[in-house]
Every structure is written in C-alpha cells, then in structure tokens.
C-alpha positions in Angstrom: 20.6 -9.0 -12.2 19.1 -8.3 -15.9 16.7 -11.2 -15.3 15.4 -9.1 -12.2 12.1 -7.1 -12.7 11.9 -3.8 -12.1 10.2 -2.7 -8.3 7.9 0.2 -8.0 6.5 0.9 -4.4 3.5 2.9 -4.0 3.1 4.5 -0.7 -0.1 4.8 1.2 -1.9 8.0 3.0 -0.8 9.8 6.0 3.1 8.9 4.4 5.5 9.2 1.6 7.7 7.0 -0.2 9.9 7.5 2.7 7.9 5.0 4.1 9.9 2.3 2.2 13.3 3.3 3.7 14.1 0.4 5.7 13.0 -2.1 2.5 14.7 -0.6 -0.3 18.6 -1.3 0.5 17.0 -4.7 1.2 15.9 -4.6 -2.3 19.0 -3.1 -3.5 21.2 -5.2 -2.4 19.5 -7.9 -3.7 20.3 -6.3 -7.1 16.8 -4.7 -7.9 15.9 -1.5 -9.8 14.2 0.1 -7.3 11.8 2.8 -7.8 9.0 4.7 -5.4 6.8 6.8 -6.1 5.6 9.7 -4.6 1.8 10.2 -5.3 -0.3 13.4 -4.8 -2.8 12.0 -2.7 -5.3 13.9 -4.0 -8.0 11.6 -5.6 -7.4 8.6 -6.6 -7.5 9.1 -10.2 -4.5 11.1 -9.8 -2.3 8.8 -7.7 -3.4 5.9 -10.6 -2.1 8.2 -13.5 1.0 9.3 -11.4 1.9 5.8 -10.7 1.0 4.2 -14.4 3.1 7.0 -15.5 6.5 5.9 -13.9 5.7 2.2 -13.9 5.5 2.7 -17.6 8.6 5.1 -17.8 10.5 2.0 -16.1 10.6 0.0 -19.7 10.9 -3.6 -18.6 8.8 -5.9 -16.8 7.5 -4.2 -13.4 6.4 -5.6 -10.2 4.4 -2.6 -7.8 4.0 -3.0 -4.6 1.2 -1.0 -2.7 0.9 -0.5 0.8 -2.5 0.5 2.7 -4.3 2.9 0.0 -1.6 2.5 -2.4 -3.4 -0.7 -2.6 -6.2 0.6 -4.3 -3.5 2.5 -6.6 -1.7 -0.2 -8.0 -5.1 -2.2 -8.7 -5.7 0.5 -11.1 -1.9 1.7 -12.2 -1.5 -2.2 -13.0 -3.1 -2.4 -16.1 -0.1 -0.7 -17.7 1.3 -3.4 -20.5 4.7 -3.9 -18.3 3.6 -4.7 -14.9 3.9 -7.9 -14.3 2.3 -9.0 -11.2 0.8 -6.7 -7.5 2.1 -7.0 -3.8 -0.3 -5.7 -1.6 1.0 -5.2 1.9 -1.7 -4.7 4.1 -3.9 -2.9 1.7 -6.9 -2.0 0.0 -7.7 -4.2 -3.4 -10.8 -2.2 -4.5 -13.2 -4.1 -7.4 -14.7 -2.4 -9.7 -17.2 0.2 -8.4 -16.0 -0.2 -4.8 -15.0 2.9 -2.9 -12.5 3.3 -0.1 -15.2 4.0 2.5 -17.5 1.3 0.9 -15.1 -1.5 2.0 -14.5 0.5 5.4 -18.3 0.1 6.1 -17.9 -4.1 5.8 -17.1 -3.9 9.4 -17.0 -1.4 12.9 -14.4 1.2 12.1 -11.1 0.6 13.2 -10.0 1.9 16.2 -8.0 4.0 14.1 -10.4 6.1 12.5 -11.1 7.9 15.8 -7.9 9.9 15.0 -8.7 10.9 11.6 -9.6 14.9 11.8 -10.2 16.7 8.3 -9.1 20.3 7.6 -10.6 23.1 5.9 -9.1 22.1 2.4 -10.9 18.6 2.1 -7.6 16.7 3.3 -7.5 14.6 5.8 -4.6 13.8 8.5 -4.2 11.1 11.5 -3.7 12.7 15.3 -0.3 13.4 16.1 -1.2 11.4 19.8 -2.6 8.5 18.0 -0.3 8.1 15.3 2.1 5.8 17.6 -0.9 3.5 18.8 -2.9 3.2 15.7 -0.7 3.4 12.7 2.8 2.1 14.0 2.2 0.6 17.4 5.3 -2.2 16.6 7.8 0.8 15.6 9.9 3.0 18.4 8.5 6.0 19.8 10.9 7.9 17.8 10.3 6.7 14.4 6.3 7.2 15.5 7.0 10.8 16.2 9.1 11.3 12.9 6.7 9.4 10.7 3.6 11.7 12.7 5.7 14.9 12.0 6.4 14.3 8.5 2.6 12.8 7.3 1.3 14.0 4.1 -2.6 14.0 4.1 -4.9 12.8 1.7 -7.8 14.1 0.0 -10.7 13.1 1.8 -12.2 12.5 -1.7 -9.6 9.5 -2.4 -12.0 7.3 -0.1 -15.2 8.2 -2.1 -13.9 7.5 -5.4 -14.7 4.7 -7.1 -12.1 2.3 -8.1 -12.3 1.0 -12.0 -11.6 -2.5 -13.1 -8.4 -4.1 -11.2 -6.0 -5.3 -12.8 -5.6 -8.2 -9.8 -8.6 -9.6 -12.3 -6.0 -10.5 -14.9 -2.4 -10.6 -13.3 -1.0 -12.2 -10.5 -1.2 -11.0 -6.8 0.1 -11.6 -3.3 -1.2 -10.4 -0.5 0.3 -9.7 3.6 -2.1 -9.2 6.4 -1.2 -7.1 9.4 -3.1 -9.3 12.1 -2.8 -6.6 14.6 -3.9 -3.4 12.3 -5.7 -0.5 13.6 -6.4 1.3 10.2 -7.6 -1.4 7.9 -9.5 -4.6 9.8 -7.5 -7.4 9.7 -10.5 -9.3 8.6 -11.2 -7.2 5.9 -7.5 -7.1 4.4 -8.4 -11.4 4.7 -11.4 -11.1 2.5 -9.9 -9.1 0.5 -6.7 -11.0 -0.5 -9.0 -14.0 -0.6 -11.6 -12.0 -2.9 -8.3 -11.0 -5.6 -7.4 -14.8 -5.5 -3.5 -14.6 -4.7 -0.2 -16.6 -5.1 0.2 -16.5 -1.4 -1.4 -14.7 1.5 1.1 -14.3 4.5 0.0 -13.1 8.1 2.2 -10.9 10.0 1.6 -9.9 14.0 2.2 -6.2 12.6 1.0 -2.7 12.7 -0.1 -1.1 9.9 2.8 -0.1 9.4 4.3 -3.8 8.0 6.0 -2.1 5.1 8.7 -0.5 8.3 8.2 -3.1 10.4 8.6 -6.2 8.9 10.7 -5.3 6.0 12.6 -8.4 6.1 9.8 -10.5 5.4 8.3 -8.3 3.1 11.5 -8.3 0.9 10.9 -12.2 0.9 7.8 -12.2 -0.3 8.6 -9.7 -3.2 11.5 -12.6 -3.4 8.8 -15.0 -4.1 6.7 -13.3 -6.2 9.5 -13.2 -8.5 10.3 -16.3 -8.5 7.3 -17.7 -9.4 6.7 -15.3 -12.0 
C-alpha cells in the first residue's frame, strides 16, 4: 500500500466530486489514498489553484485524474512538483493558449450544447430534460434525474479562458474516449489524447458520463497508469 500513489479526482462542470461515487470504493479497496476535489467552477484559474492546492497538500507522489473540464484543470494543477502523471477521462487537454470554446469550435457543436441555457449571474447549467440524453444516456433514469437535480454550474467564463502551458508537455498521460459523447466530440477527445501523446488511449461505448458508467474500467486504467509509472 505505501508504494501506492496518492489519487486526486477532479470533477468536471454541470457535477461535483460526487460524480466519482461509484469509482472511489473501487479505488479504496484497491488500497489507494483517495482524494476529490471539489472545485468552484468559477474560471479556470480558480479550479487550477484549488486543485494544485490539495494535490500539493497530499505530500507524496500524486496521480489526478480529470474528467470532461477537469481535464483542462489538471493540465494546469499538474505542474505541482508531486504529481506524477494525468488520466484524462473523456476530457479536455487544453495547450497553451487554447480556450474551452476554441477547441469546441474544431467541429459542429455537440448535440449537447443545445441544452446549455446561461443565467443572469454568468453561470451556465445543462437542461434538466436533456440531462439524461446528452450527458448520461448509458446511466438509469434515476441516477439522470439525481445527477440533473444536484448539478452545480459553471462560470460561463471557464470556457473563454485561456489555458497556460500543460503539464501533459512534460509528464505522462493516459487518455479514455467516450465514443458515444454528446458533450465533447468523440473526435475531438481522439485528437486530443493523440495531440498530448499518451501511455494508452482506450475507447469506451460510453456517455459522457464514463467516470459513473464505466468505473470498472476506468479503475483499470488508473491500475495501469501506475504500474507503468
């Protein structure tokens, strides 16, 4: 167990670390330190400092794990001196200069950005009705209805902001791709994981919404990003 890195997950908009609850026993069980943290969402230099902050509060080496924005969080929260290498499951891996929305307009907008509504603060939140379909089509009606309830939004800012250097440049990354994703093109999260240069890409027929999904196989692939590290 004391050979074990440390795990910080980073959730993604439109969601809290909640998000992570059917992964973590997985992890714990397995013997991991297990942390998640749970990010403002209100620009993106914000989430990076929160999540540098408790990576670096961890004290041994420390793997993060990003889903959807978060993505673009760890790229920047992963230059802290303990982090050891980035998971990115279905997610943004911004370079230098690139904004959320910049990367969005690669490609036709996914069908789920037809749900996004802003509100009078600047925050943005997903459509209760097209929650199910476009960010968790693969999970129960139920869990769609609890995860809808219970969104946080994010600052509509967090997709103009421009990412700094990644630290993908200089440590090692893995990568999953949703292949049926309604909220970031599944082509786009190819060219991205292709663009940071991982370990290992995997393809899952997921949703978005891989990281409650498919947590079985995204515990293996943390599994194998420590092993090779």
């Amino acid at each position: 167990m004391s050979n074990l890195p440390n795990i910080l997950l980073v959730h993604g908009a439109w969601g809290d670390a909640s998000h992570w609850r059917h992964l973590i026993p997985l992890l714990l069980d397995a013997g991991y330190r297990v942390s998640a943290v749970q990010n403002p969402l209100t620009s993106l230099a914000d989430d990076v400092a929160r999540t540098r902050k408790l990576a670096e509060s961890l004290g041994g080496p420390t793997l993060l794990v990003g889903h959807s924005y978060g993505g673009a969080v760890i790229s920047g929260a992963g230059h802290a001196a303990n982090v050891v290498g980035l998971v990115f499951v279905a997610a943004f891996a911004p370079d230098e200069g690139d904004s959320l929305g910049g990367i969005f307009a690669r490609a036709e907008p996914p069908q789920g950005a037809s749900g996004i509504r802003p509100d009078a603060e600047g925050f943005l939140w997903l459509e209760g009705d097209s929650f199910h379909a476009n960010f968790c089509a693969d999970l129960p009606e139920r869990d769609a209805q609890v995860m809808a309830v219970t969104q946080k939004p994010i600052a509509a800012r967090c997709f103009e902001d421009k990412a700094g250097a990644p630290a993908w440049r200089g440590k090692p990354s893995w990568y999953q791709v949703s292949s049926s994703d309604h909220m970031i093109p599944p082509a786009t999260q190819a060219w991205m994981a292709e663009r940071i240069g991982t370990r290992k890409t995997i393809t899952l027929d997921a949703s978005h919404a891989s990281l409650a999904s498919r947590p079985r196989e995204i515990f293996e692939l943390i599994g194998e990003a420590v092993k090779s590290l």
